[in-house]
C-alpha positions as CSV (number, residue, x, y, z in Angstrom):
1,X,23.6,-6.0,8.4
2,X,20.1,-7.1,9.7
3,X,20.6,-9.7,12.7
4,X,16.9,-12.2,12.6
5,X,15.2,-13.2,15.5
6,X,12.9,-16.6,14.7
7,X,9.5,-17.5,16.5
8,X,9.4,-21.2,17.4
9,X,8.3,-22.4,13.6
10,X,11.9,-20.6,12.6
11,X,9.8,-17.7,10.8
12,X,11.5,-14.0,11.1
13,X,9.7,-12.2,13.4
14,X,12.1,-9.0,13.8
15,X,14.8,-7.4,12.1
16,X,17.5,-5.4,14.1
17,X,20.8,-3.7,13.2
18,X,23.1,-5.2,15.7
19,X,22.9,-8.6,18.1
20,X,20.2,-8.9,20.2
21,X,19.7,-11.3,23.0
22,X,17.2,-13.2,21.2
23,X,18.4,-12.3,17.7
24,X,22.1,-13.6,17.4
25,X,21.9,-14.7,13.7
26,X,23.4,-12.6,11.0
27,X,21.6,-12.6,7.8
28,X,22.4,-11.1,4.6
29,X,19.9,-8.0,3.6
30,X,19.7,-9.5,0.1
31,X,18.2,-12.9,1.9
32,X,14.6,-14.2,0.7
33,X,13.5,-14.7,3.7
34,X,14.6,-11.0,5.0
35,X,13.0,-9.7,1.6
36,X,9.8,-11.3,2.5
37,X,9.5,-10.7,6.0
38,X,9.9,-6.9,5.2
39,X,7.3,-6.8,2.1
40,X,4.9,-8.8,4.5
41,X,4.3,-12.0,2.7
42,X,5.2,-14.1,5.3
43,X,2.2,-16.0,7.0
44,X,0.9,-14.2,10.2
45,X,-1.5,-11.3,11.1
46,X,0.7,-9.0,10.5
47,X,-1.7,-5.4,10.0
48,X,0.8,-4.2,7.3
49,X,0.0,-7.2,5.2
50,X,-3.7,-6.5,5.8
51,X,-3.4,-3.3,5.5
52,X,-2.5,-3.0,1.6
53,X,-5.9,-5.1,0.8
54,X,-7.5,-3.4,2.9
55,X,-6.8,0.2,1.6
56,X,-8.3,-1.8,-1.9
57,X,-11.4,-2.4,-0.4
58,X,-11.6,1.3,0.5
59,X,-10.6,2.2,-3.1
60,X,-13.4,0.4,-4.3
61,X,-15.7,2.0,-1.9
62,X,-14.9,5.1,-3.2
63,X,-14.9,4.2,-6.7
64,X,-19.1,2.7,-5.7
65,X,-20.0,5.8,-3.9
66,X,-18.8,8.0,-6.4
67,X,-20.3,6.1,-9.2
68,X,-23.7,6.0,-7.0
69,X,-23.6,9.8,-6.3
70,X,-23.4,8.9,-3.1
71,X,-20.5,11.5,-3.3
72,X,-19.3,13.5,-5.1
73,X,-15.4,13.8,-5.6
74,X,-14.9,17.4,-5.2
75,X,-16.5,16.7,-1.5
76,X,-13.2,15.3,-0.5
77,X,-9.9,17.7,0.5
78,X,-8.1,18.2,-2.3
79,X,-4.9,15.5,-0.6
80,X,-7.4,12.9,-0.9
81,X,-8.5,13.4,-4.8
82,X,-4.8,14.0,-5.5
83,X,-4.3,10.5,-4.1
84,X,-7.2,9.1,-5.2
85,X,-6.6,10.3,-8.5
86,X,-2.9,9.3,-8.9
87,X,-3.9,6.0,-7.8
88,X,-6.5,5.6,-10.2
89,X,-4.2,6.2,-13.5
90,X,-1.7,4.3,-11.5
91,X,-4.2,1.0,-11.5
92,X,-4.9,2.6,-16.0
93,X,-1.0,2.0,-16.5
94,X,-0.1,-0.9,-15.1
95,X,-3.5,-2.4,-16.1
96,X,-3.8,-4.3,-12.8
97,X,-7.9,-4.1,-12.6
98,X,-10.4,-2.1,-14.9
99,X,-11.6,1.3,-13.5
100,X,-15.3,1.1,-12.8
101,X,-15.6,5.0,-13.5
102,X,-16.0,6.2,-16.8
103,X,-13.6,8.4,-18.7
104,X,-15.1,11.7,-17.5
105,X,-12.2,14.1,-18.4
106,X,-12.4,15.3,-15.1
107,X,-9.1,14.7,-13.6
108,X,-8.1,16.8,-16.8
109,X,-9.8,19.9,-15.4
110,X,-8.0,19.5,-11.6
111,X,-5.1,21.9,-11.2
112,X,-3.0,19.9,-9.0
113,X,0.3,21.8,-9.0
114,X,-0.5,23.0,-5.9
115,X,-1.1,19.2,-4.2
116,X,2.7,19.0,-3.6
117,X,4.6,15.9,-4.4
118,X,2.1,12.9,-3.3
């Protein structure tokens, strides 16, 4: 389905659904390099790459101030401790970095039925 248009180092540099002038070359959606251009990890400055560590960095902002008392959870809208919340026992499960907060009990205490599906 996806027809590739290359940049002069033969990198994908855009995806479309049919021919395009400067994207003639069918390749197969299952393709490596299709795979990886979509997920990001090719080489480049592209901001979705960027933007994945980045919203890490902010993460561990959070999990600083919040450890500081520079603020307090419960100062944020409810959306954003849902999600800050889910991603937290999403980093417990898959074990991908040790949470710098304590085991408070406190997302325990949040009734979040009312958050929606995140």
């Amino acid at each position: 389905m996806p027809y590739a248009q290359r940049n002069s180092h033969g990198e994908i540099v855009s995806l479309f659904r049919s021919p395009q002038p400067d994207a003639t070359e069918y390749v197969e959606a299952g393709d490596a390099e299709v795979i990886a251009f979509l997920r990001g990890e090719l080489e480049g400055d592209g901001f979705g790459r960027l933007d994945a560590g980045f919203v890490r960095v902010l993460e561990d902002l959070l999990d600083l101030m919040i450890e500081r008392h520079l603020l307090i959870l419960t100062d944020l809208p409810p959306e954003a401790q849902a999600k800050w919340l889910a991603r937290k026992q999403l980093r417990a499960e898959t074990h991908s970095a040790p949470s710098p907060l304590p085991d408070t009990g406190f997302a325990d205490v949040i009734d979040d039925t009312g958050f929606g599906k995140l």
